[in-house]
Biopython code that builds the backbone (N, CA, C, O; Angstrom):
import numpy as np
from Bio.PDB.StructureBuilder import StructureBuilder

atoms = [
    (1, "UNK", "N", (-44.982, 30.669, 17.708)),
    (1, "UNK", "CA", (-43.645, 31.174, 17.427)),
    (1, "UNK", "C", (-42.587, 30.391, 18.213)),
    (1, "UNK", "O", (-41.373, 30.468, 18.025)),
    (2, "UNK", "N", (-43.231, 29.602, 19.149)),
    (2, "UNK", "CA", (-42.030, 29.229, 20.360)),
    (2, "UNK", "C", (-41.927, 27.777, 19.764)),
    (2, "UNK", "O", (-40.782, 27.341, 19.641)),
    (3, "UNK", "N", (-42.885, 27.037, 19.409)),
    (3, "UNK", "CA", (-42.629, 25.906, 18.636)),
    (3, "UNK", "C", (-42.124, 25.704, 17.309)),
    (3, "UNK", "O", (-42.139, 24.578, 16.812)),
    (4, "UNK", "N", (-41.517, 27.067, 16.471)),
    (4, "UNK", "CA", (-41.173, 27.159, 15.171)),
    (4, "UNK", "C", (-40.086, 27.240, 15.978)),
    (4, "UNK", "O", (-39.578, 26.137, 16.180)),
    (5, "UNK", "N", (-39.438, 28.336, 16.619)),
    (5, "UNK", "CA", (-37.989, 28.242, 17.026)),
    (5, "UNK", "C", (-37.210, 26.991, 17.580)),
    (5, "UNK", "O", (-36.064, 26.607, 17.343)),
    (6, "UNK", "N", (-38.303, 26.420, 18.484)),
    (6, "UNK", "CA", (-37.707, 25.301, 19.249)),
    (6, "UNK", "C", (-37.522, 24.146, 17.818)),
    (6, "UNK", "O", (-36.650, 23.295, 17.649)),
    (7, "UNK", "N", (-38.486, 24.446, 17.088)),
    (7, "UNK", "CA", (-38.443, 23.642, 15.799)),
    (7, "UNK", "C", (-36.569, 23.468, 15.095)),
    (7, "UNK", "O", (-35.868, 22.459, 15.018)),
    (8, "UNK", "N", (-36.233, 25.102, 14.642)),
    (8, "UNK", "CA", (-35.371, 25.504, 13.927)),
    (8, "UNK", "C", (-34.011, 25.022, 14.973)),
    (8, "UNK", "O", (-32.866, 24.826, 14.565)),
    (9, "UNK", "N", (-34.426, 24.912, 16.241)),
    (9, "UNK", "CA", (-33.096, 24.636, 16.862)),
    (9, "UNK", "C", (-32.662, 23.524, 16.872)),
    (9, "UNK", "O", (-31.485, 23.167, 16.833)),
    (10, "UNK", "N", (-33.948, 22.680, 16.946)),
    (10, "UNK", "CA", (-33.623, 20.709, 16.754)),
    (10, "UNK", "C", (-33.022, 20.658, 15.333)),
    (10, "UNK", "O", (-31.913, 20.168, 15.123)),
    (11, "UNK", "N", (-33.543, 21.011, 14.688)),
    (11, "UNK", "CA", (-32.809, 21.141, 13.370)),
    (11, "UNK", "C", (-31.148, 21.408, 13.018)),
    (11, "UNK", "O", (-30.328, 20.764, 12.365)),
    (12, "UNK", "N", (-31.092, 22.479, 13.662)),
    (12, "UNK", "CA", (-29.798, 22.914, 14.089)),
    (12, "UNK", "C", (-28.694, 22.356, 14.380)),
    (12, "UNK", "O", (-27.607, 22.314, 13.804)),
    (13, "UNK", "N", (-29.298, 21.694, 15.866)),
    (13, "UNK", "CA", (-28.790, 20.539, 16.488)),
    (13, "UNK", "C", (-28.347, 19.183, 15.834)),
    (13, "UNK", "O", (-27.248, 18.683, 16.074)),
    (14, "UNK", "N", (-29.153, 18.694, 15.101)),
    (14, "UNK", "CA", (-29.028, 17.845, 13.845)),
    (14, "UNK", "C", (-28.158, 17.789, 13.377)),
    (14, "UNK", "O", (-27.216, 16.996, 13.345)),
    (15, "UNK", "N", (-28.382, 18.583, 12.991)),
    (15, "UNK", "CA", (-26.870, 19.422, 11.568)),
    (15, "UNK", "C", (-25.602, 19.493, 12.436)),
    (15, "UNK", "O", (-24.523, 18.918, 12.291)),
    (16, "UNK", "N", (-25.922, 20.142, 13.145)),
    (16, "UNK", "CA", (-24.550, 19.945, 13.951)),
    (16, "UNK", "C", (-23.465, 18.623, 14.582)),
    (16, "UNK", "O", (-22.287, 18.567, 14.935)),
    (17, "UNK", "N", (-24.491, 17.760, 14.495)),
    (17, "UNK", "CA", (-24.354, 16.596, 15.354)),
    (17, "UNK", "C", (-23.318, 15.683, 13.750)),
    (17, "UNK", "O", (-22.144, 15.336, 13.623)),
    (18, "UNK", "N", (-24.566, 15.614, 12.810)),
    (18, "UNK", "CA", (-24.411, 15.266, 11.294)),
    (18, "UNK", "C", (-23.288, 15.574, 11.058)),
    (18, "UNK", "O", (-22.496, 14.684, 10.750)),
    (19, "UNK", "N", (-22.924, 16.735, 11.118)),
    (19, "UNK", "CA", (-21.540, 17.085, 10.808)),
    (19, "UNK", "C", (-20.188, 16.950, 11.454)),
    (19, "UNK", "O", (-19.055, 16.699, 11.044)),
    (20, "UNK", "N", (-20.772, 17.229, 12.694)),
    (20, "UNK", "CA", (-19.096, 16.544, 13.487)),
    (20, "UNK", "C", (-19.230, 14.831, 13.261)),
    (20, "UNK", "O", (-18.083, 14.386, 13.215)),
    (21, "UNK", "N", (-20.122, 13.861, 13.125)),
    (21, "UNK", "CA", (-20.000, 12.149, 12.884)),
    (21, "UNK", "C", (-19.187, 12.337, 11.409)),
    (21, "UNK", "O", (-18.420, 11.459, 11.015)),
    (22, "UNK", "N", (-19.442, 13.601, 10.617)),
    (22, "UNK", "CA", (-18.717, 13.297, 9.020)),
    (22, "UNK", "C", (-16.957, 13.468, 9.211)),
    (22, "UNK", "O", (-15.968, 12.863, 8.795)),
    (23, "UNK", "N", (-17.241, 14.728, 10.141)),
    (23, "UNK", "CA", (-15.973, 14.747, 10.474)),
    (23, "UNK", "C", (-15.256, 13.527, 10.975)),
    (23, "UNK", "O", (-14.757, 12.753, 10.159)),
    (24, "UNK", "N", (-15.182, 13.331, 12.122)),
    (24, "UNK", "CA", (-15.008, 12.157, 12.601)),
    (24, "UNK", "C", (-14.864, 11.187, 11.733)),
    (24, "UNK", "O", (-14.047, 10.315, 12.030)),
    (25, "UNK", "N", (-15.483, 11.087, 10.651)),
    (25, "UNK", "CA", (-15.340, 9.759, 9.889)),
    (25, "UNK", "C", (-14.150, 10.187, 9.212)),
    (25, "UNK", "O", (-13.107, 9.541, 9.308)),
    (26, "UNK", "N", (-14.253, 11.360, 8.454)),
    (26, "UNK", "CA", (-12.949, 11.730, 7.313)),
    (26, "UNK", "C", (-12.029, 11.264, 8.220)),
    (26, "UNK", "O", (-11.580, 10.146, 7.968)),
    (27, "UNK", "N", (-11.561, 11.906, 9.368)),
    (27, "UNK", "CA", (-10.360, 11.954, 10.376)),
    (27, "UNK", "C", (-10.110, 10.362, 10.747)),
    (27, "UNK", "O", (-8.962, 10.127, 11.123)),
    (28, "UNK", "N", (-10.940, 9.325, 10.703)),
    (28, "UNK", "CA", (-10.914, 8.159, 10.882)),
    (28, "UNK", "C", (-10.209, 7.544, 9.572)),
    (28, "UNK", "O", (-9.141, 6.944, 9.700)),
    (29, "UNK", "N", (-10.721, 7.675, 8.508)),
    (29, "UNK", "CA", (-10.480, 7.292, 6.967)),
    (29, "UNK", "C", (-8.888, 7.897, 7.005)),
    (29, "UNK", "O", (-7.965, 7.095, 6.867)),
    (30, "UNK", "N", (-8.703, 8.852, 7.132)),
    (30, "UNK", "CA", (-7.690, 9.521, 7.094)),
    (30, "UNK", "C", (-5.901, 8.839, 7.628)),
    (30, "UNK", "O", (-4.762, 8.807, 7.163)),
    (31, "UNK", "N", (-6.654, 8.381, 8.891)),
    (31, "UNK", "CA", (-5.973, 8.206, 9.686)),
    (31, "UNK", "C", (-5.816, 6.720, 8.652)),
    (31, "UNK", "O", (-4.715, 6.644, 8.106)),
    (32, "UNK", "N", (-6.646, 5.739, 8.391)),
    (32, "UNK", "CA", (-6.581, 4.511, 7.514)),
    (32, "UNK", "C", (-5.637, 4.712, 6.796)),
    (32, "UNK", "O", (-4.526, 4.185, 6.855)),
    (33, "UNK", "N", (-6.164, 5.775, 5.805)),
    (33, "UNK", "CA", (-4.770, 5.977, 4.475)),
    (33, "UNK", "C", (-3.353, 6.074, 4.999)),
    (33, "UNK", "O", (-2.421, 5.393, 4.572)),
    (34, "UNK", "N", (-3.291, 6.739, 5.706)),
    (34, "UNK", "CA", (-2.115, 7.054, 6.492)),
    (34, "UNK", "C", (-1.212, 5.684, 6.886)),
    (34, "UNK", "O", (-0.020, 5.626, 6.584)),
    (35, "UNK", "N", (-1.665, 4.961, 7.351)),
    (35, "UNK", "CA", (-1.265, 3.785, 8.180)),
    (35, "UNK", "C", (-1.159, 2.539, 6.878)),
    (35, "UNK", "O", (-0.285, 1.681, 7.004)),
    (36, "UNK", "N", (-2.217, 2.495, 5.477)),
    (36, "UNK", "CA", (-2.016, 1.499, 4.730)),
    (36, "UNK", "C", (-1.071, 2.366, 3.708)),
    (36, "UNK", "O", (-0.425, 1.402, 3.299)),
    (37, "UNK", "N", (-0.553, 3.409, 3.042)),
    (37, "UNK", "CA", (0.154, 3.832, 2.869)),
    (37, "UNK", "C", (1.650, 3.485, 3.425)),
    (37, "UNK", "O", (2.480, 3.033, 2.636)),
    (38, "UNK", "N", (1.951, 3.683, 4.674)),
    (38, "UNK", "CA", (2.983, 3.062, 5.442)),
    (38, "UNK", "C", (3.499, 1.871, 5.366)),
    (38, "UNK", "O", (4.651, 1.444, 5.286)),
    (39, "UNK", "N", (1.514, 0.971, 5.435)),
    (39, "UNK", "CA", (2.465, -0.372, 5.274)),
    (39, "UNK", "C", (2.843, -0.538, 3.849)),
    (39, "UNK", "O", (3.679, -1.404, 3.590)),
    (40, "UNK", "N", (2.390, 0.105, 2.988)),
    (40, "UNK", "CA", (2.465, -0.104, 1.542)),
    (40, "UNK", "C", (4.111, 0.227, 0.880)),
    (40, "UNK", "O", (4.700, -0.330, -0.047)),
    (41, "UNK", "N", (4.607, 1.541, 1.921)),
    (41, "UNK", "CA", (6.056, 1.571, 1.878)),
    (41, "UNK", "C", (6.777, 0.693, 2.381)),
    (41, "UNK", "O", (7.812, 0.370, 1.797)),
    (42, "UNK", "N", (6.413, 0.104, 3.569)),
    (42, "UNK", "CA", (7.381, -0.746, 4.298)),
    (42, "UNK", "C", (7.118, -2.154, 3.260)),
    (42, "UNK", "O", (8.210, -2.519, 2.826)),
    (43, "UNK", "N", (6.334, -2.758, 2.911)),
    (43, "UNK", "CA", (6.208, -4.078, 1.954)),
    (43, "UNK", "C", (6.718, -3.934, 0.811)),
    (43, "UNK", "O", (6.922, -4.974, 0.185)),
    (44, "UNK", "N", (7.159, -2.369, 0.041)),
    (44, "UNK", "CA", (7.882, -2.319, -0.788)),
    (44, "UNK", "C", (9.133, -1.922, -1.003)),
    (44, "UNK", "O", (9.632, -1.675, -2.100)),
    (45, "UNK", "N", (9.885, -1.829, 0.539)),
    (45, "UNK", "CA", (11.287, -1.415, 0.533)),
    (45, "UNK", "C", (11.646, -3.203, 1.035)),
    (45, "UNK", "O", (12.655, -3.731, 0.566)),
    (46, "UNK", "N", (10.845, -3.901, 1.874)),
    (46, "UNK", "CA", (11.123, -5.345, 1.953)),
    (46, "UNK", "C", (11.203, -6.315, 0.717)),
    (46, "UNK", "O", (12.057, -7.197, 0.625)),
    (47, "UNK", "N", (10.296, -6.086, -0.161)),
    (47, "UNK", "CA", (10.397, -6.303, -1.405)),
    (47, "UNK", "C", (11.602, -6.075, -2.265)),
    (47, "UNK", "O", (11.928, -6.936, -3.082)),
    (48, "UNK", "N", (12.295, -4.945, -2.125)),
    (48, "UNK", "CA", (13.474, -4.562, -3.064)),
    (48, "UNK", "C", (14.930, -4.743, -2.293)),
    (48, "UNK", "O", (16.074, -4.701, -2.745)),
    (49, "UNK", "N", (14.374, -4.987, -0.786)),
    (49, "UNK", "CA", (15.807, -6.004, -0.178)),
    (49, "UNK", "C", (16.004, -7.564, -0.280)),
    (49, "UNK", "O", (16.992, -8.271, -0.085)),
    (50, "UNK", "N", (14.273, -7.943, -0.781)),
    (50, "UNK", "CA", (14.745, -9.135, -1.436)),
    (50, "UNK", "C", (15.126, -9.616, -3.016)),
    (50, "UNK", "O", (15.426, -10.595, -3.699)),
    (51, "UNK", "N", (14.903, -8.294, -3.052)),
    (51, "UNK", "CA", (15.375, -8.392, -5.561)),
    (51, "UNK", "C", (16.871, -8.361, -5.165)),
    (51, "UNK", "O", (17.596, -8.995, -5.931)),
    (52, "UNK", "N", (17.395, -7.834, -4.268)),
    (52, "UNK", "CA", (19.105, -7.157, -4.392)),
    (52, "UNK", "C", (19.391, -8.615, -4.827)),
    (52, "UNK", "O", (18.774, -9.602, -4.427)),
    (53, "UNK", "N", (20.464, -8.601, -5.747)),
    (53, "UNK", "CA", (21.529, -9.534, -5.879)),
    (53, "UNK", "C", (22.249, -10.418, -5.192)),
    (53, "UNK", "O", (22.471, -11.554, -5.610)),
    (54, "UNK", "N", (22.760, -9.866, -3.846)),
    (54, "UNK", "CA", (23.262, -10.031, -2.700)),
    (54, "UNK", "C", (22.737, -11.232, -1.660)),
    (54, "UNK", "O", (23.344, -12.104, -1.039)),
    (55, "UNK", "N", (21.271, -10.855, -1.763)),
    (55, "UNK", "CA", (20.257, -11.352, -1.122)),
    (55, "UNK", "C", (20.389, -12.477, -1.781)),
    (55, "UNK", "O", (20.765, -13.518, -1.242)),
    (56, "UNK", "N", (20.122, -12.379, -2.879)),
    (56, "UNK", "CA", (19.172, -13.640, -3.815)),
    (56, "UNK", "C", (20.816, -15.116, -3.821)),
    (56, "UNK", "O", (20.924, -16.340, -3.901)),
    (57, "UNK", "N", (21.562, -14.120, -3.705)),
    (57, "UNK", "CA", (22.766, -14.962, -3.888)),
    (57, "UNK", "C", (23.438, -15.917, -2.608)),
    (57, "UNK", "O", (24.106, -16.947, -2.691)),
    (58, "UNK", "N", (22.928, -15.056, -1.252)),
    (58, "UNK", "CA", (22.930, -15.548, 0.104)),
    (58, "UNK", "C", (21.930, -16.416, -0.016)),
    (58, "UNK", "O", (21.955, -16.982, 1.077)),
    (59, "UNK", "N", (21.119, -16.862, -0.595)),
    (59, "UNK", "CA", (19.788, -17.670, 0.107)),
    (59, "UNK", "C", (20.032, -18.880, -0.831)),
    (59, "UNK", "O", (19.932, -20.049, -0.458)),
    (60, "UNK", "N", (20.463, -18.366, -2.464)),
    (60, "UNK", "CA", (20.901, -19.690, -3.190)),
    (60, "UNK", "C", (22.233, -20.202, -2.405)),
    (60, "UNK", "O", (21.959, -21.329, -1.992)),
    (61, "UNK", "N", (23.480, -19.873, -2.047)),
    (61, "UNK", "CA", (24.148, -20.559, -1.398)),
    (61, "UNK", "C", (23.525, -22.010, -0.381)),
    (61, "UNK", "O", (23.812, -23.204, -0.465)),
    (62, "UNK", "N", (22.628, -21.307, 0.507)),
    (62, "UNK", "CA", (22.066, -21.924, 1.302)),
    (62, "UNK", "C", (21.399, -23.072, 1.111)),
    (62, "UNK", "O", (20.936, -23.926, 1.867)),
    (63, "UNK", "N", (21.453, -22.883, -0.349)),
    (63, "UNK", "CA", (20.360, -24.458, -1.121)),
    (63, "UNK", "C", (21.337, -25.150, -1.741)),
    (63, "UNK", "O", (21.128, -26.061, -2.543)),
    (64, "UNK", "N", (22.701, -24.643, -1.306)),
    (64, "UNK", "CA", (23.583, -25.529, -2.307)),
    (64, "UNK", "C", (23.857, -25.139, -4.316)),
    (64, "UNK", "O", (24.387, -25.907, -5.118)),
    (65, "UNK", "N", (23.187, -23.502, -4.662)),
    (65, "UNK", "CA", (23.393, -23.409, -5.519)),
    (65, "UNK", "C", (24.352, -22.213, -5.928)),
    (65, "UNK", "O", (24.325, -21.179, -5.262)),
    (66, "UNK", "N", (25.352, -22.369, -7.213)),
    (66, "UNK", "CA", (26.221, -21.129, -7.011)),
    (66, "UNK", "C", (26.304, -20.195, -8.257)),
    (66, "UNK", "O", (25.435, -20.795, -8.890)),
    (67, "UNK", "N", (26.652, -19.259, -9.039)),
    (67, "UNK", "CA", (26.780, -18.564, -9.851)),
    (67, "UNK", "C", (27.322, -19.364, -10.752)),
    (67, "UNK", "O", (28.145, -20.248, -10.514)),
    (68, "UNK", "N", (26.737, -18.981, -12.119)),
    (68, "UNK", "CA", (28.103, -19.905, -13.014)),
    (68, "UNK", "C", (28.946, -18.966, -13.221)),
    (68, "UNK", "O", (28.798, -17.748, -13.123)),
    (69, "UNK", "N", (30.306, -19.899, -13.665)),
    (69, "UNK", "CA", (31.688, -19.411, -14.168)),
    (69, "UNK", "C", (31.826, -18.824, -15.555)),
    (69, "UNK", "O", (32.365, -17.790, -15.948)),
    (70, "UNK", "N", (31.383, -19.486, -15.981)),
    (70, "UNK", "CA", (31.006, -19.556, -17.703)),
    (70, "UNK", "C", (29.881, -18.609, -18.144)),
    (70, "UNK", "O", (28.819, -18.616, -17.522)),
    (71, "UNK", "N", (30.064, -17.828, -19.152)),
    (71, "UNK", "CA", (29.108, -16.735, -19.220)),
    (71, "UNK", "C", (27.957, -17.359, -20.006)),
    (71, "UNK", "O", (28.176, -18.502, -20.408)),
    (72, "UNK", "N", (26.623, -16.755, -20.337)),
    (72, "UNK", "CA", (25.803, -17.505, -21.510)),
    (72, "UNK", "C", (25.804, -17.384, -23.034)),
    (72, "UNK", "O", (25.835, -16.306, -23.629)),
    (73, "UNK", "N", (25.770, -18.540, -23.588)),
    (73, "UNK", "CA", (26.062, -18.333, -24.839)),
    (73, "UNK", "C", (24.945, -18.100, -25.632)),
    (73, "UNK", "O", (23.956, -18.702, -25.213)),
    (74, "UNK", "N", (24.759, -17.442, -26.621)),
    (74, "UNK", "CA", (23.401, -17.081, -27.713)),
    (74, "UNK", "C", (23.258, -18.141, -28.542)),
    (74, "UNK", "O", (24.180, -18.471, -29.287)),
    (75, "UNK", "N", (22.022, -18.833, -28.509)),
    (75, "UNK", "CA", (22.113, -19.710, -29.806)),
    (75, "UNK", "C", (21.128, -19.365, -30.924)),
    (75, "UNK", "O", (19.980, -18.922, -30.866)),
    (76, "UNK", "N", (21.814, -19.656, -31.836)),
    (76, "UNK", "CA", (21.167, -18.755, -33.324)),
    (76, "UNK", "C", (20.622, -20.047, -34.031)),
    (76, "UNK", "O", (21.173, -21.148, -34.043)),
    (77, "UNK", "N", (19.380, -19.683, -34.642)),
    (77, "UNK", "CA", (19.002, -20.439, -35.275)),
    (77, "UNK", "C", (18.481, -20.234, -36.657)),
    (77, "UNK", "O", (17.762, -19.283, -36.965)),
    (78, "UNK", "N", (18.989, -21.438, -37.711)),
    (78, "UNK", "CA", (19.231, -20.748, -38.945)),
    (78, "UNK", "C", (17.736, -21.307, -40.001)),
    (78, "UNK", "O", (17.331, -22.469, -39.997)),
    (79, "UNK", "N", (17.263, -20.450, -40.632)),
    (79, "UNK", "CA", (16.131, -20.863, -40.914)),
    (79, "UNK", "C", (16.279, -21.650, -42.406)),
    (79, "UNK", "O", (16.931, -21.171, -43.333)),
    (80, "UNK", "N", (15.464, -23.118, -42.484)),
    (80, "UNK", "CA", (16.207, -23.771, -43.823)),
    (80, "UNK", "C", (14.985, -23.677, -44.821)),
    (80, "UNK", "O", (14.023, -24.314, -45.249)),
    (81, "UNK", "N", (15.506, -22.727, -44.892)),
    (81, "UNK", "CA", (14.018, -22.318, -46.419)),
    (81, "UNK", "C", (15.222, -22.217, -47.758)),
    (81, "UNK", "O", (14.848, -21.986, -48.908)),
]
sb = StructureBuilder()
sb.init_structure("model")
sb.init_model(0)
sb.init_chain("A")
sb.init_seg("    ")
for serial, (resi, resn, name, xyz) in enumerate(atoms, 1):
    if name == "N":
        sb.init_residue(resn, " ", resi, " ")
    sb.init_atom(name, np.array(xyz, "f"), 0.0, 1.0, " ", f" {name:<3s}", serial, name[0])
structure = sb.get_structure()
């Protein structure tokens, strides 16, 4: 009887052990999402300060290029059937 109990307690123990390492892992993973999430916001608000207009228009200056004056014209093309 004393070696079935001592049995049921290693067992126990096991399980117990098993389960706080799962824990631990979720809370680890967790903590992952958390942090690539973040960077996933921060790379996409950097991203949409470089689409602005503003931006794109400061950096072409810098290369020597400027807006045109002249708007664009449509060209139509007429089909000769």
């Amino acid at each position: 009887m004393i070696l079935f109990v001592s049995a049921l307690a290693i067992v126990m123990i096991a399980s117990s052990h098993s389960a706080d390492k799962k824990v631990y892992e979720i809370s680890k993973l967790n903590n992952e999402v958390k942090e690539m999430r973040s960077a996933f916001v921060d790379g996409r608000s950097k991203l949409q300060r470089l689409k602005m207009e503003s931006t794109v228009l400061s950096k072409m200056k810098e290369k020597g290029l400027a807006t045109s004056t002249t708007p664009a014209k449509k060209i139509k093309v007429k089909s000769q059937n």
